[in-house]
C-alpha positions as CSV (number, residue, x, y, z in Angstrom):
1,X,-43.0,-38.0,-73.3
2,X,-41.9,-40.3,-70.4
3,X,-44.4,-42.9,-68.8
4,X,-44.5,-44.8,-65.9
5,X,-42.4,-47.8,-66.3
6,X,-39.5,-46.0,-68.3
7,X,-42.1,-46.3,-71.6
8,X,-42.0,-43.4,-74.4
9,X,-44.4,-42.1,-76.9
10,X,-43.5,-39.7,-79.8
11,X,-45.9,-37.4,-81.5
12,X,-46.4,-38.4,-85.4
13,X,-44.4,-35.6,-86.7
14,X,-41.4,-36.2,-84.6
15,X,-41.7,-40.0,-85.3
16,X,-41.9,-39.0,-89.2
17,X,-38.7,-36.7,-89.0
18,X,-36.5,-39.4,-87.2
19,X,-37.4,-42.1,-89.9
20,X,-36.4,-39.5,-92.5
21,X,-33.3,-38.8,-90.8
22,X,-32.3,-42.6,-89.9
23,X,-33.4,-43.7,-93.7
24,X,-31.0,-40.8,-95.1
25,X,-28.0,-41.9,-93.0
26,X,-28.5,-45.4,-94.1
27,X,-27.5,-44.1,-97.3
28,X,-24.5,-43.0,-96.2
29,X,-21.4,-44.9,-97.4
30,X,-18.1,-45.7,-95.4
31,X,-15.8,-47.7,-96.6
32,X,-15.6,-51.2,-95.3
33,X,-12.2,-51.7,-93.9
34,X,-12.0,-56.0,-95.4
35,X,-13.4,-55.4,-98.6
36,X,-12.3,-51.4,-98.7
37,X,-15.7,-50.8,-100.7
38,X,-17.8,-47.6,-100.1
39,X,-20.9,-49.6,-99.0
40,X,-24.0,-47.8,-97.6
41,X,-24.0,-47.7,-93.7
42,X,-27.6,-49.7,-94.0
43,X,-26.1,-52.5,-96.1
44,X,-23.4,-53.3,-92.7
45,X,-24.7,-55.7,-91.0
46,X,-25.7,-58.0,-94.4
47,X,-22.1,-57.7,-95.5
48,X,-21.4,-58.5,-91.7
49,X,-24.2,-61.6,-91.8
50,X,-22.2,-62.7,-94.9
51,X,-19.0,-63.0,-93.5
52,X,-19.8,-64.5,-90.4
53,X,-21.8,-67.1,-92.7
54,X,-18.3,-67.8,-94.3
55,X,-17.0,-68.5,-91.2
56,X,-19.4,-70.8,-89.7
57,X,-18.8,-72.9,-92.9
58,X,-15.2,-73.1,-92.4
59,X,-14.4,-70.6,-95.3
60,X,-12.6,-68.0,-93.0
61,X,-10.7,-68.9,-90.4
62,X,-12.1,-66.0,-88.2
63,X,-14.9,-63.3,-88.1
64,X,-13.5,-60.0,-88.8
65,X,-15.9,-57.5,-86.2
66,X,-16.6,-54.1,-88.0
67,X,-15.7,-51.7,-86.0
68,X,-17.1,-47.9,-86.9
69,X,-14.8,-45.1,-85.6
């Protein structure tokens, strides 16, 4: 339901079914076009934190963005 000043509520159920959905897709693996490991789409961004960790120390020589397609 929209609100005045753009703001949404959702009803418990609904709220319950999207959190099931979004924790189920998490689990989905894609492989990870540096390391070309299946790795869950909810691990991402720490492999992503990782490597950008690597380069702020000077042990890459750039960030390699992922990029899902």
């Amino acid at each position: 339901m929209l609100h005045e000043g753009n703001t949404v509520t959702i009803k418990e159920d609904a709220r319950k079914t999207i959190l099931a959905h979004l924790q189920e897709r998490k689990k989905e693996e894609v492989t990870h076009p540096l390391t070309a490991r299946k790795t869950p789409i909810g691990l991402i961004p720490h492999v992503q934190a990782r490597l950008l960790a690597q380069h702020l120390r000077g042990d890459r020589p750039h960030y390699p963005p992922y990029l899902h397609r």
